[in-house]
N, C-alpha and C positions, 0 to 999 in steps of 0.2 A: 733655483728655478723650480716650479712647481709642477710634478714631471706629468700631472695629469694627460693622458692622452687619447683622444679617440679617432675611428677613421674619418678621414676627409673626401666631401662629395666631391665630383670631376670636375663640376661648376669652380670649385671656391680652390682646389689646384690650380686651376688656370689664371684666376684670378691671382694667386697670392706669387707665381710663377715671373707672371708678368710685371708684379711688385718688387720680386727681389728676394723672393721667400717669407718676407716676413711685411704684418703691418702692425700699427695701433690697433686696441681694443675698439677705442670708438670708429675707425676706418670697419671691422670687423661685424662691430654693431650694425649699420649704417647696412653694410652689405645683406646681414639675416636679415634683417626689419623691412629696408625700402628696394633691395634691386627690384625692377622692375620683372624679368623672366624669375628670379627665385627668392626674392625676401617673401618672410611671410604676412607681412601687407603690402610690398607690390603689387603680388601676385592675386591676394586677395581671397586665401586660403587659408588665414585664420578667421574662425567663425566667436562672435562675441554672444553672450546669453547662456542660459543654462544649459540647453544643447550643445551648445559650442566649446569653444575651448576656455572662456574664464565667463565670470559673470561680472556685471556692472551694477551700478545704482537704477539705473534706467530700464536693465533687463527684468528686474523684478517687477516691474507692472508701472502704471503709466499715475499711481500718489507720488511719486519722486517728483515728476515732472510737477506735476500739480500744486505742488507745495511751492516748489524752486520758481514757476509761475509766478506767485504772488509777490516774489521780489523782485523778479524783472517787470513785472506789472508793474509797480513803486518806481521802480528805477525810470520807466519809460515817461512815465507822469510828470516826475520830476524833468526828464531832458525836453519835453515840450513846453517849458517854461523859459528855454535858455536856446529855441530854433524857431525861427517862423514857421507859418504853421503850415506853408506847403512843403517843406524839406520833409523827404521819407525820410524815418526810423529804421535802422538796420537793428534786427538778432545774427549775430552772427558763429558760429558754432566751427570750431577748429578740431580737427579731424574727430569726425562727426561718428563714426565707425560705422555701424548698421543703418544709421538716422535716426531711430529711436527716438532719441533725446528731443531732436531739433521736431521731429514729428508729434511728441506728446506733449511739445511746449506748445506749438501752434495752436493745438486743439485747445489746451487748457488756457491759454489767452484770449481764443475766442468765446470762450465765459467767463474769462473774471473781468474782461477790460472789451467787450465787441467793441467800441467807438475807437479804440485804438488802429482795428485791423487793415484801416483803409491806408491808412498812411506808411503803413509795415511793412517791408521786406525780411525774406529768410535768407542769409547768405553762408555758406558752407564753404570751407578753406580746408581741401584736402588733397595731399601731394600726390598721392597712389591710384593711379587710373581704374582701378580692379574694384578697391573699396569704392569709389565715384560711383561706375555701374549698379551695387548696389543701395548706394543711396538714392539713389534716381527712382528703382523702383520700387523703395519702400515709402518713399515722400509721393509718387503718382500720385496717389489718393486727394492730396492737399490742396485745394484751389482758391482758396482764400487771401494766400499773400503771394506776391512773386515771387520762385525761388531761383539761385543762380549762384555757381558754383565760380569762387573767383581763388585767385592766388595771389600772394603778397606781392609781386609786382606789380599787379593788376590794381590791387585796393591801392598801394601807394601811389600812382597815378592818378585816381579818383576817392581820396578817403570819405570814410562815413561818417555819421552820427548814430552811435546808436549803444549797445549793450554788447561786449566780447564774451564769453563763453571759452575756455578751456577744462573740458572734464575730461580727465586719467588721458590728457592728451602728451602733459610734458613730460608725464616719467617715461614717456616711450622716446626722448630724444635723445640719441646716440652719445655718451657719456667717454669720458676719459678713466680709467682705473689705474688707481695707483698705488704701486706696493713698496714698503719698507725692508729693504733685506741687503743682510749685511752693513747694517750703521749707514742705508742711503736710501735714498727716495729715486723710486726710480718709474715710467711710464708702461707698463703692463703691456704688452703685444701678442700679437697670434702668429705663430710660425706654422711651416711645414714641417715634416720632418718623417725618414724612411723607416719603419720598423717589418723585416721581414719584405721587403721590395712592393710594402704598401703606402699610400700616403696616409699621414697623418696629422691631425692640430695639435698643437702643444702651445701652454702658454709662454713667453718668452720676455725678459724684462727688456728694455730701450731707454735713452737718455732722455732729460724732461727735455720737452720743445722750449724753446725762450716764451713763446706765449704762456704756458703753465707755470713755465719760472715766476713771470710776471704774475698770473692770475694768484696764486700761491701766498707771493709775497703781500700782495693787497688785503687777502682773506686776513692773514696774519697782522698786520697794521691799520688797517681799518676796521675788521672785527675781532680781533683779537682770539680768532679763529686757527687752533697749531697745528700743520700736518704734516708728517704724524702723532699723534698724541705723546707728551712726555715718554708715557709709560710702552707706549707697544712694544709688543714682544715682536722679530724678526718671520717674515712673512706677512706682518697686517697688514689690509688691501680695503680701499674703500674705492666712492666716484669721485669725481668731480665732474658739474655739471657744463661745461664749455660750449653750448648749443644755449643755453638758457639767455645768455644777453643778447645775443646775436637774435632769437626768437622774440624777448620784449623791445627789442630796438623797431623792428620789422612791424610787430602788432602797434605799438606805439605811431607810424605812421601811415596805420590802416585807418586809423582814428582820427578824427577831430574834436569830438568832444564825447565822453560816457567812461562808462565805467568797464572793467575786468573783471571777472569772476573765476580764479582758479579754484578747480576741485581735483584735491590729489591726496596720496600720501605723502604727506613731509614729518620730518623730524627737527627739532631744536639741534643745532652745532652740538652740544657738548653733548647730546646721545649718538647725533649722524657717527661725524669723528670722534669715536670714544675707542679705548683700548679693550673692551668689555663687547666690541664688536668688531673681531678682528677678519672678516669676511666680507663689510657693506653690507649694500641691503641690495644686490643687484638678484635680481631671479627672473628662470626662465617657466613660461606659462605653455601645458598644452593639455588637450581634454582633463581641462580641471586638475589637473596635476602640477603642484608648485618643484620645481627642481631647482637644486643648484650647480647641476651637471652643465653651464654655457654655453660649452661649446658642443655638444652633442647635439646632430645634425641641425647644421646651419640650415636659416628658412625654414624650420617647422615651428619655431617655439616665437612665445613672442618674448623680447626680451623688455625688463621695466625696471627702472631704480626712483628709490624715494628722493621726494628732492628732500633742501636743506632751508629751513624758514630763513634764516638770516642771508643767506647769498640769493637766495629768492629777491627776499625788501631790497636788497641793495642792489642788486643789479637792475630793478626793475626804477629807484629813484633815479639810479644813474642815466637811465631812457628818458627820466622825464613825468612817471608814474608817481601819483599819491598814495600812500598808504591809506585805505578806509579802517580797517582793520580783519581779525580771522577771529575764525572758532571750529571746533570739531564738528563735522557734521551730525552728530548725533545732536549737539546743541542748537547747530541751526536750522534741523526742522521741527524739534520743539516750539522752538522761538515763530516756526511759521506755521504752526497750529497742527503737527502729528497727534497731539493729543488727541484733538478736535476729530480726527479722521479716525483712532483706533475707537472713542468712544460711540462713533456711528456707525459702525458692525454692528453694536448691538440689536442695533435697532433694526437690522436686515432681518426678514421672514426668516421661519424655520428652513422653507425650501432653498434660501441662499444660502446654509448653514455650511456646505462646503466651499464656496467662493468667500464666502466672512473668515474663514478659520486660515485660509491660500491669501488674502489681502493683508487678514493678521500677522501672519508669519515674514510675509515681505516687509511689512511694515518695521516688524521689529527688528528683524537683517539690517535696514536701514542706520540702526541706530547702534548696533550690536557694536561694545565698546571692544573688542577684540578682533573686530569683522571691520565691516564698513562706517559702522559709526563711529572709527577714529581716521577716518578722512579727515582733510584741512580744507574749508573753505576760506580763501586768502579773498579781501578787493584790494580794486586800486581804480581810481578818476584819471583821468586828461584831460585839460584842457585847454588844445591847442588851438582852437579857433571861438574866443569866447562868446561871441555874438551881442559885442558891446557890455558885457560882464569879465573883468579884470580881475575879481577874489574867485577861486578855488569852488569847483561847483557844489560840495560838501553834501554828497548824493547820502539821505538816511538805508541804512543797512540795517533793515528789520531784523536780517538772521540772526545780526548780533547782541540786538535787545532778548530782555527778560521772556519767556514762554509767553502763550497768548493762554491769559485764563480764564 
């Protein structure tokens, strides 16, 4: 057992009391990230941006959007080819965090595409009542398209047409961990446990549930995915994503016909589960500070794991999803003309000379192959209700072509 231990707040005793002492990691997760009174986006007291507690693609200034734009622009061109033409278009943007995103897309689609705007809805999928509040009033300003904040119930009752969005929303989905010790595979847990007549968290190993057995086995014989790696040494610990099908299953019947747009960190299987990363990739986020302390005060930190490109494709064809295809982001905002955007700084007066050099530097964050420009931009089609077209809607994905020269 890995005797790490720190104190535990009064909140998460009660909780784990009334459990039996002990849960899973992902029950644990679940609990930091979304309780309502104390995760820390229930509550809605982690802050996203450079003030805040991490930074995003989006928080760097409002060329991200404007780039990522010109593909949903394309995207949307294309699906009013294949809807009548009174059916609204949805943007729909899943855990949206500050708004940012969904706010700097609006804007910048009402210049690449104004004749789009009439027929457009913004629609916002977020579970945490606390961050909602603050999207409300960072989008006030917007009156252009209807905005309306819906939940997967909701949209599966009335599905849309239109374009999904997930950006840095699925690493935040409460994970399973699993550790190798002692020649066994076993499910990673969070205990109480008294040091000094104090409570405390300690990590604690558990038997695999039949669902992981099964999920496991799949990985193994349909991707030829092993875990744990031949080689690992006793203690290696990674994720497993076990919220990720159950979430494309869900977005899958929000949808009628359009496309997916994941933006995340992922890794290829044989680096995710590699012996040479005998840790995962899970970490905890707070005033810019990356840690790998987890369990150190539950509801402060935000917790995030990389997903895995291959259990990604496949759990997403098993929904029903088409692969369009990925590339790193540093690639696909090349491909949607970043060039085109560092080389018009130039051309800004001298007096803009500090807002050119503050655009420059975002710009190249953007890209930064050690930073954010080894994000994954993943698509994927549906098309469940074809509108009298029976082949595959084979939406073009500009990101993924050659740079614009």
């Amino acid at each position: 057992m890995d005797r790490t231990s720190v104190p535990c707040p009064a909140w998460l005793v009660k909780r784990l009391t009334q459990a039996g002492g002990s849960v899973s990691f992902h029950k644990f997760m679940e609990w930091s990230l979304n309780d309502p009174e104390y995760g820390a986006y229930g509550t809605g007291q982690l802050k996203i941006g450079r003030q805040g507690d991490f930074t995003t693609s989006p928080s760097l200034g409002d060329d991200f959007a404007h780039l990522l734009a010109i593909q949903l622009a394309e995207w949307f061109e294309q699906l009013e080819q294949f809807v009548d033409k009174e059916r609204t278009l949805s943007l729909l943007d899943f855990g949206p965090g500050e708004g940012d995103l969904s706010f700097d897309l609006i804007s910048a689609l009402e210049e690449i595409c104004p004749a789009l705007l009439p027929r457009l809805e913004l629609i916002l999928v977020e579970t945490n009542q606390a961050m909602v509040l603050r999207q409300k009033k960072r989008l006030a300003p917007l009156t252009t398209v209807p905005i309306r904040w819906r939940s997967f119930d909701q949209l599966a009752k009335a599905p849309v047409t239109g374009v999904m969005i997930a950006h840095e929303m699925l690493d935040a989905l409460p994970v399973e961990r699993l550790v190798w010790r002692d020649q066994r595979l076993w499910r990673q847990g969070v205990c109480l446990e008294k040091l000094d007549s104090e409570s405390h968290l300690s990590f604690t190993e558990l038997p695999l549930s039949a669902a992981l057995l099964t999920a496991l086995a799949d990985a193994r014989v349909c991707l030829d995915i092993q875990i744990p790696p031949l080689d690992a040494a006793d203690g290696w610990c990674s994720e497993w994503h076990c919220e990720l099908e159950p979430w494309l299953h869900q977005a899958a019947k929000a949808l009628t016909c359009g496309p997916l747009l994941v933006i995340d960190y992922a890794l290829e299987a044989r680096r995710y589960y590699s012996a040479s990363r005998p840790a995962g990739t899970l970490m905890a986020y707070r005033q810019q500070i990356a840690s790998g302390a987890l369990l150190q005060d539950p509801g402060q930190w935000d917790l995030t794991a990389h997903l895995c490109l291959e259990t990604l494709q496949f759990f997403a064809e098993r929904q029903g999803w088409t692969r369009l295809g990925e590339a790193r982001q540093g690639q696909a905002l090349l491909a949607l003309g970043l060039a085109e955007k560092l080389h018009a700084l130039q051309k800004l007066p001298s007096s803009q000379l500090s807002i050119a050099l503050q655009r420059r530097e975002a710009l190249l964050r953007l890209v930064d192959p050690v930073g954010l420009g080894e994000f994954r931009w993943l698509a994927f089609e549906l098309n469940q209700n074809p509108y009298g077209v029976e082949e595959p809607l084979g939406l073009r994905c500009r990101f993924l072509e050659d740079p614009i020269s």
